[in-house]
C-alpha positions as CSV (number, residue, x, y, z in Angstrom):
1,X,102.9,118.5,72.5
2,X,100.1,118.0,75.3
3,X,99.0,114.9,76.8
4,X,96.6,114.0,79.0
5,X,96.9,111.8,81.7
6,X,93.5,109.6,79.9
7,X,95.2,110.1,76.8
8,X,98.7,108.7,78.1
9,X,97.1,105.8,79.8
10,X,95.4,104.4,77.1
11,X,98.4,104.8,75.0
12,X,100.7,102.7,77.1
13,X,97.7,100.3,77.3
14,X,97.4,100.1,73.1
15,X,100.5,97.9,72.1
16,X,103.9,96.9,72.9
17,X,104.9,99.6,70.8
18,X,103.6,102.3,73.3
19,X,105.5,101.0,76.4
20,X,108.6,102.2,74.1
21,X,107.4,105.5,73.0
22,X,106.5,105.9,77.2
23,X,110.2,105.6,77.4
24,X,110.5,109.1,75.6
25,X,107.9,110.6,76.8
26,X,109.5,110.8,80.3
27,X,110.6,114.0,80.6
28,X,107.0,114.9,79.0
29,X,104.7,112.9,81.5
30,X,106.7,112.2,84.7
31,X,104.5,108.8,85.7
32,X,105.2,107.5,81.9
33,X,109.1,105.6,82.6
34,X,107.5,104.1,85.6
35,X,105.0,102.5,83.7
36,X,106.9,99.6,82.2
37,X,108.9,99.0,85.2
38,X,106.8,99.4,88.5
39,X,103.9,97.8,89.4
40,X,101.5,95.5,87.5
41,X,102.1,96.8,83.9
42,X,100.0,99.1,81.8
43,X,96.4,99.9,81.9
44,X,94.2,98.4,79.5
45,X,90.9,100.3,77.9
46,X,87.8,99.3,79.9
47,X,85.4,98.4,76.8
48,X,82.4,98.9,79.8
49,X,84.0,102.4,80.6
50,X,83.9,102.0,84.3
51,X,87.9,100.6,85.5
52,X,91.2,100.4,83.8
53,X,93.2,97.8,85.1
54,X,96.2,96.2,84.0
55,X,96.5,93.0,81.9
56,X,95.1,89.7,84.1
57,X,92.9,92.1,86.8
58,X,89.4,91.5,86.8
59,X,85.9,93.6,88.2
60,X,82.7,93.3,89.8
61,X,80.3,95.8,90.4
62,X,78.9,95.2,93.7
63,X,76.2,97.3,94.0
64,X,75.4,100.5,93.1
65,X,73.6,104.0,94.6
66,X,69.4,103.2,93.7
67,X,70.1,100.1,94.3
68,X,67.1,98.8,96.8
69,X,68.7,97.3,99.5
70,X,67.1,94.2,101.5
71,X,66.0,96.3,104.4
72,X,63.0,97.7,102.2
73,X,65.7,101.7,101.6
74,X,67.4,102.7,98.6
75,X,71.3,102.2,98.7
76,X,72.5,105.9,98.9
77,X,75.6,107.5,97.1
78,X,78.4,109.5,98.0
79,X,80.5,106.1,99.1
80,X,83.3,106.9,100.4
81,X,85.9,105.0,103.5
82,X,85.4,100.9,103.7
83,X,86.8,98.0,105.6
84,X,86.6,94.3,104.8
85,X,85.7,91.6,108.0
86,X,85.3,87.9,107.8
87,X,82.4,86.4,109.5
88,X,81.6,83.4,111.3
89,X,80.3,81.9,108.0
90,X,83.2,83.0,106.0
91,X,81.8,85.2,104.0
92,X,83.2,89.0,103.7
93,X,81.8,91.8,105.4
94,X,82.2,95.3,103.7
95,X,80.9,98.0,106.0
96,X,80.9,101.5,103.7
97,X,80.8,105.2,104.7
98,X,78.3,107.9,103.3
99,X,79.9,111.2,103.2
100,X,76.3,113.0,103.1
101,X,75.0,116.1,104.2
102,X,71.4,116.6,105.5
103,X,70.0,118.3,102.4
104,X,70.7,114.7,100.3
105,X,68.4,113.6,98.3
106,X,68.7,110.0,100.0
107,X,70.0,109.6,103.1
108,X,70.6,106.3,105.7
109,X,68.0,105.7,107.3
110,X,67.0,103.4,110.1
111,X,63.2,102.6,110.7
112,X,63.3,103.1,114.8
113,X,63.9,106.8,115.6
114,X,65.7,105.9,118.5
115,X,68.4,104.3,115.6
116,X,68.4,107.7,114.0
117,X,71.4,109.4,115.7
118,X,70.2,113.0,114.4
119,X,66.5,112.9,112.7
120,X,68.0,115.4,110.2
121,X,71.2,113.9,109.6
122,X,71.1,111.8,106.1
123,X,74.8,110.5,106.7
124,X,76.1,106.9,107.9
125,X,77.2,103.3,107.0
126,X,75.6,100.7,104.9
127,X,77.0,97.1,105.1
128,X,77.5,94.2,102.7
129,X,77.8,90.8,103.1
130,X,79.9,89.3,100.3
131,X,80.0,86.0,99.1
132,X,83.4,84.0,99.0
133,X,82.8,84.3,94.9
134,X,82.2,87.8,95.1
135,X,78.7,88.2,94.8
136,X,76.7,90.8,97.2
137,X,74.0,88.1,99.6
138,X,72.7,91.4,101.1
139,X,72.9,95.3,102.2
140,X,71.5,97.3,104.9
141,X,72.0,100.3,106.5
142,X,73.9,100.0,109.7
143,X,74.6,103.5,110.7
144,X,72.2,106.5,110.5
145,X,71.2,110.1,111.3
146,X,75.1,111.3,111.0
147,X,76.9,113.8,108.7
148,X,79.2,113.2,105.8
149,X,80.8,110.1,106.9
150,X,83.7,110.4,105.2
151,X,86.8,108.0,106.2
152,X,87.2,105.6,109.6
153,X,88.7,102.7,109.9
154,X,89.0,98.9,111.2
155,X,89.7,97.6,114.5
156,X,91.4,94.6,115.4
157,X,88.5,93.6,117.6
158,X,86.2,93.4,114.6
159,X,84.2,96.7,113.9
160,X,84.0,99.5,111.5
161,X,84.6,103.4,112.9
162,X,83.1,106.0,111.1
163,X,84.3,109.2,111.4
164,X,82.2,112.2,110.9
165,X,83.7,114.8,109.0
166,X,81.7,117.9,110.2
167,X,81.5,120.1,113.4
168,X,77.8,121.4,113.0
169,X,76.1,122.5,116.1
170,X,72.3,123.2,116.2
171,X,70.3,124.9,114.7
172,X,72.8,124.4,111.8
173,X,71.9,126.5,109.0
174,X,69.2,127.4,107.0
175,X,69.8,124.9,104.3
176,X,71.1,122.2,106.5
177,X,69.3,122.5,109.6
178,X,70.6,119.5,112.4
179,X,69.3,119.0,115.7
180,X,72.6,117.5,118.0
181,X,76.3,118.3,117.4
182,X,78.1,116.8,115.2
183,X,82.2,116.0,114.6
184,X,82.2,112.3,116.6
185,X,83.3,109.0,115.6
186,X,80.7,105.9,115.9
187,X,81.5,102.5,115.9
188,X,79.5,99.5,113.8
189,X,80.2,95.9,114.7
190,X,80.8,93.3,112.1
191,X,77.6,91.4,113.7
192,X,74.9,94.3,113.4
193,X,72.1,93.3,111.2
194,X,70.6,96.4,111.1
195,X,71.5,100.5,112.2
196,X,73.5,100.1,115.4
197,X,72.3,102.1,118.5
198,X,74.7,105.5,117.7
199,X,76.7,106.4,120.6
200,X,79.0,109.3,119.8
201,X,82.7,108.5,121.0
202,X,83.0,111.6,122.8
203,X,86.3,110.7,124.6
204,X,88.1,110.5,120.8
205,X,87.4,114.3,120.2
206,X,85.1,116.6,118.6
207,X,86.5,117.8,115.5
208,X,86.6,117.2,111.5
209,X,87.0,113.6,111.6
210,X,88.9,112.1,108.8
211,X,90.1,108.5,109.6
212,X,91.5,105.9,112.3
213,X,93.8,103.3,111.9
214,X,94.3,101.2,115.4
215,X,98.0,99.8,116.5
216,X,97.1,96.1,117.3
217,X,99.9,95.8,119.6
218,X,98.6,98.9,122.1
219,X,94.9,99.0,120.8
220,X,96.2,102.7,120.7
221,X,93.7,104.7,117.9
222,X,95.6,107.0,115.3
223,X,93.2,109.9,114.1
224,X,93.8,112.4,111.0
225,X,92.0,115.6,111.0
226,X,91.0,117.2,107.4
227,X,91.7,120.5,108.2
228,X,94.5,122.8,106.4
229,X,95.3,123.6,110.2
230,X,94.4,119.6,111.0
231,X,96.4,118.2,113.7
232,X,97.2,114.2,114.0
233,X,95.8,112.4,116.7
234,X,96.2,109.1,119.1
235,X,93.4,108.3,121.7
236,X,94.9,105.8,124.6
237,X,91.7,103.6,125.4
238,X,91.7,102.9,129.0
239,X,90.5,100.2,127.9
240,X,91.7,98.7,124.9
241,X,88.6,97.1,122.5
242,X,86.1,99.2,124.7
243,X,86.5,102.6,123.4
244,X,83.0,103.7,124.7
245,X,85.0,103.3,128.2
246,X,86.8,106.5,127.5
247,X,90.4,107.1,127.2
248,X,93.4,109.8,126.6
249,X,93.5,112.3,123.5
250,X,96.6,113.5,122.6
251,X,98.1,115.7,119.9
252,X,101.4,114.6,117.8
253,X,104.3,117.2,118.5
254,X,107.6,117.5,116.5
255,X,110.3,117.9,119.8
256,X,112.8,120.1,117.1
257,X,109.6,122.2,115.8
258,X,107.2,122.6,118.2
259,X,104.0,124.4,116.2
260,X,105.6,123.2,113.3
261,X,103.4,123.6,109.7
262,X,104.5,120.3,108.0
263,X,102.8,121.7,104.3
264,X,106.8,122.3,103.0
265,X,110.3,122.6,104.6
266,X,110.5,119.1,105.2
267,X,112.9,116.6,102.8
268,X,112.2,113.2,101.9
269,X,113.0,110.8,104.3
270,X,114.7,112.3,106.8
271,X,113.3,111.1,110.6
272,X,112.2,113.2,113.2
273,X,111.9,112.9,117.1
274,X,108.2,113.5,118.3
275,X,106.1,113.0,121.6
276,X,102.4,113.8,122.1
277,X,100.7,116.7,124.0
278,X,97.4,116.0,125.9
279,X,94.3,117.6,124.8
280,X,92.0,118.0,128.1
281,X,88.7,120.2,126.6
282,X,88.1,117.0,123.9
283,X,84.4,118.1,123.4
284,X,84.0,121.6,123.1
285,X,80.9,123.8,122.2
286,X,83.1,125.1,119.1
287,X,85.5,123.3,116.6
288,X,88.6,123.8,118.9
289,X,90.6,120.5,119.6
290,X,93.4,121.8,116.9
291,X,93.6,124.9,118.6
292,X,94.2,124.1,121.9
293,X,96.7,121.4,120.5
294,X,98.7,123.8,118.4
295,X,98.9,126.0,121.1
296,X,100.5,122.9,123.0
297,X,102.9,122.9,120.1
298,X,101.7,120.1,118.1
299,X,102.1,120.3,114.6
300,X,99.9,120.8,111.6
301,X,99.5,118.8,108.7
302,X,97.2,119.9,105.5
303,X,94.4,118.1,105.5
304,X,95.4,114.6,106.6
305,X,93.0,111.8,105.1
306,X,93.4,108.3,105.0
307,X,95.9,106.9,107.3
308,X,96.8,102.6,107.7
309,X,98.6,100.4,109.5
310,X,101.2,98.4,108.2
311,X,104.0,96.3,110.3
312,X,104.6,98.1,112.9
313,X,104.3,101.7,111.5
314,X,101.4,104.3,110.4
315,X,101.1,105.8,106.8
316,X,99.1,108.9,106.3
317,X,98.2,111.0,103.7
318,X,98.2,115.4,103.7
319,X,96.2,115.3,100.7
320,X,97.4,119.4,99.7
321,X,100.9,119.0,101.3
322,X,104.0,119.8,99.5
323,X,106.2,122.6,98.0
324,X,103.7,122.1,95.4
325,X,99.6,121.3,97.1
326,X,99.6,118.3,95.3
327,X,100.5,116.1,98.3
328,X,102.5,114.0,100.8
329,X,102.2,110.6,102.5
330,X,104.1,110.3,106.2
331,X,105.0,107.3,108.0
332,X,105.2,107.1,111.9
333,X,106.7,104.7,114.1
334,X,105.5,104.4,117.3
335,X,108.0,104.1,120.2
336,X,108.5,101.0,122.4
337,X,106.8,101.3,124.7
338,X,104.2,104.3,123.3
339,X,105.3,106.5,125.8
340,X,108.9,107.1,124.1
341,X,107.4,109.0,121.4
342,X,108.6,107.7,118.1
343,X,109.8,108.7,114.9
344,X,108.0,110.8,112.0
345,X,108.9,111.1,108.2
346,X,108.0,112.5,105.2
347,X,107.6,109.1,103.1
348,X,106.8,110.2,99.7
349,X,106.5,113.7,98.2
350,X,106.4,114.1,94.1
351,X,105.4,117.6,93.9
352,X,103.9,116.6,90.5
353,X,100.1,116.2,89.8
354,X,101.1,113.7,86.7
355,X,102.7,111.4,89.8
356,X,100.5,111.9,92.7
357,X,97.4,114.5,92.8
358,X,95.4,115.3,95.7
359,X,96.0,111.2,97.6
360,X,93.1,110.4,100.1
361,X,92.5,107.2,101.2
362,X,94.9,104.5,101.3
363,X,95.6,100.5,102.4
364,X,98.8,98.2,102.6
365,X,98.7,95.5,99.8
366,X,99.6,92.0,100.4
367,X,102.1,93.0,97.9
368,X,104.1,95.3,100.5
369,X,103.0,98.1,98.5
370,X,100.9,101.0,99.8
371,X,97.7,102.0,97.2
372,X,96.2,105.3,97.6
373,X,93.1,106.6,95.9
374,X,93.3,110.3,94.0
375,X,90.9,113.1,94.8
376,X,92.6,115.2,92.2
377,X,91.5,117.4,89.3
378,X,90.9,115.5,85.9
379,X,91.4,111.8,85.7
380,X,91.0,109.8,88.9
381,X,93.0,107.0,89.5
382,X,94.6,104.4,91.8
383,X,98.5,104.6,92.0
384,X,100.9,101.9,94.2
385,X,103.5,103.5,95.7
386,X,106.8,101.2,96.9
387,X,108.5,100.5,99.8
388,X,111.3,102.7,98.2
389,X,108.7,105.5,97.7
390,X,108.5,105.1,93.6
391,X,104.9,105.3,92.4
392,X,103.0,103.8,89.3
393,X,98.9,103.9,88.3
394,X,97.0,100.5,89.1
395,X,93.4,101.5,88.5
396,X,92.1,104.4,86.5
397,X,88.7,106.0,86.4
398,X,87.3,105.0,83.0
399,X,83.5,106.5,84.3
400,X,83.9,110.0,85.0
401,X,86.1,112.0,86.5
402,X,84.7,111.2,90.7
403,X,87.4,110.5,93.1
404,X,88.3,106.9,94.2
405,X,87.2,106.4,98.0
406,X,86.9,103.1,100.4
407,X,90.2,101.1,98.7
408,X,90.6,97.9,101.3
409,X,91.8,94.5,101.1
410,X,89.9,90.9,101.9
411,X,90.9,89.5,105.1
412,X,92.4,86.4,102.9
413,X,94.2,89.3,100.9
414,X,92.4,87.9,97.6
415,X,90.3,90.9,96.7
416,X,90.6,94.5,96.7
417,X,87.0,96.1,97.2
418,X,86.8,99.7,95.6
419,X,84.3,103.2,95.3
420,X,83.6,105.2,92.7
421,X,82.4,108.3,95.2
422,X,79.8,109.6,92.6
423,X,77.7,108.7,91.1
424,X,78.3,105.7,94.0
425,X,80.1,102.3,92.8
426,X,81.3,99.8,95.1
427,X,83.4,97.0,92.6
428,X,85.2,94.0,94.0
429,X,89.1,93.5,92.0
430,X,91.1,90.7,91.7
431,X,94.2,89.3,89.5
432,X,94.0,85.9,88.0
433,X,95.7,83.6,90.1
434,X,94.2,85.6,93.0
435,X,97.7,86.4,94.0
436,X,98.7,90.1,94.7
């Protein structure tokens, strides 16, 4: 007998009967026992075919890649990282990546060229101002002229860094041509009303930018790297909230393992000892900030993604880790004070594409429970994962089979706000009760 992983879900979301016959089916489909036990329940059919959700969750699309926004340019696609802000009027402020290369057929644009960070670059940011109902006021671009924006993150000082996830250097090539290097991050208040001037965060590191997440208690910047050879990162502000000031860029080292690969060897759980290793050429004519750090002895981790920050620790995703390339999420504790290193772990490793396939970006519930969007192969969908480490499917891709991107959290912890990457979906979720 072969299942699906559609076919599954929408079998445990058919009757009461089916959470029973998931019961059997365990040693068939390894997510099916968790179904009935972890989590929110199972998924129900999506009559719209867009999101499967579980019983009392409720959607609304947003907005949409066409759409024309209120700054006179189309709304383009490839959506990918988000953060949520609140504004001085209470409503939410969604800023949302572009992961776009220069040949796209629409970019992000800004009207003044002097907005335009690279006149050939079609990447960026759009932002949306959400109403405390949900409903989208307006949408603008507030980024432009970058390439493939794909992850950042939120700071505590209330802005959005988006993280380019390309190293091109002019002339480029023939079919993406560019005009100034590329591989920075770029911040985006919550205030801008229009594309930000672009000021590349050269300090941070020139490299294949993934995400951030900031340490409110240091303002200290955590930076992932998708890479197979990626490195992880921290960038010591000299002064914190003012990253543009400049700052320290260091390379994460495991002090048993020095130039450890972290792809397999490691079990579940166990913590390691690890300091940092200063990176001093952090802008270099070629794509060499993982280099110099390995050769420092910092680790490697496969193609670390999304990465968040959750009472007191950092959780990160390698999204082809594992004795199996299917995936692995790591927690890190800092030390107290910074300077004392911390502690590393693996956090969760399955090993098993019907439990956890290809994990990219990710946020802390108000639950307590981490939820990580799948870049996998087949069906695409949302899965929780547990302070103990056991995982179960929240949201399921009932459109096609595009990867989830830009999963984040209201600042009142009401409303999850959600991509579809392609054909580009932004959809606001909530439970009834608005209660996580």
């Amino acid at each position: 007998m072969t299942i699906s992983r559609r076919q599954f879900l929408r079998l445990v979301g058919s009757s009461t009967t089916s959470v029973v016959i998931a019961t059997h089916l365990k040693v068939l489909y390894g997510r099916a026992a968790q179904v009935p036990t972890l989590g929110y329940g199972p998924l129900q059919s999506d009559p719209n075919r867009l999101l499967d959700l579980p019983i009392g969750f409720q959607y609304r699309v947003l907005s949409k890649a066409g759409d024309l926004m209120n700054d006179g340019s189309l709304l383009p696609g490839a959506q990918d990282g988000m953060a949520a802000f609140i504004n001085t009027q209470g409503d939410t402020v969604l800023i949302r990546n572009h992961e776009l290369s220069t040949n796209a057929r629409i970019g992000v644009l800004a009207k003044s060229r002097r907005r335009q960070y690279d006149p050939r670059g079609k990447g960026g940011a759009t932002t949306m101002v959400i109403s405390p109902d949900r409903r989208l006021i307006r949408q603008y671009a507030s980024l432009a002229g970058t390439v493939r924006n794909c992850g950042g993150g939120a700071t505590p000082w209330g802005s959005w860094i988006s993280c380019e996830e390309d190293t091109s250097t002019p002339p480029g090539s023939f079919s993406k041509p560019i005009s100034r290097p590329h591989g920075y991050n770029f911040e985006i208040p919550i205030t801008a009303t229009g594309p930000v001037f672009p000021l590349p965060l050269k300090a941070m590191g020139r490299f294949t930018h993934e995400a951030i997440a900031v340490d409110p208690r240091t303002g200290i910047v955590y930076q992932t790297e998708d890479r197979g050879d990626g490195l992880l990162y921290r960038f010591i502000p000299d002064l914190p909230g003012a990253l543009h000031v400049g700052g320290k860029l260091e390379a994460l080292r495991i002090q048993e393992y020095p130039q450890a690969n972290t792809r397999r060897g490691f079990p579940v759980g166990q913590p390691l000892a690890v300091d940092w290793v200063p990176i001093e050429d952090v802008d270099p004519a070629e794509d060499t900030v993982r280099r110099e750090g390995f050769n420092k002895g910092a680790a490697q981790f496969t193609r670390g993604e999304g990465i968040c920050y959750s009472d007191g620790s950092l959780y990160f995703v390698c999204t082809t880790g594992g004795e199996e390339p299917f995936g692995q999420i790591w927690r890190y504790t800092p030390g107290q004070p910074p300077d004392l290193g911390g502690a590393l772990e693996l956090f969760v490793q399955p090993d098993d594409p019907s439990i956890l396939d290809f994990p990219d970006n990710l946020i802390m519930a108000p639950s307590g429970d981490l939820m990580v969007c799948e870049d996998g192969r087949g069906d695409q969908f949302v899965v929780g994962v547990t302070p103990n480490g056991e995982i179960y499917p929240f949201a399921h891709n009932a459109l096609n089979q595009s990867e989830f991107a830009g999963i984040c959290f209201s600042p009142d912890g009401r409303t999850m706000f959600l991509n579809i990457y392609s054909p580009g979906v932004t959809f606001a979720i909530w439970p009834e009760g608005e209660r996580w």
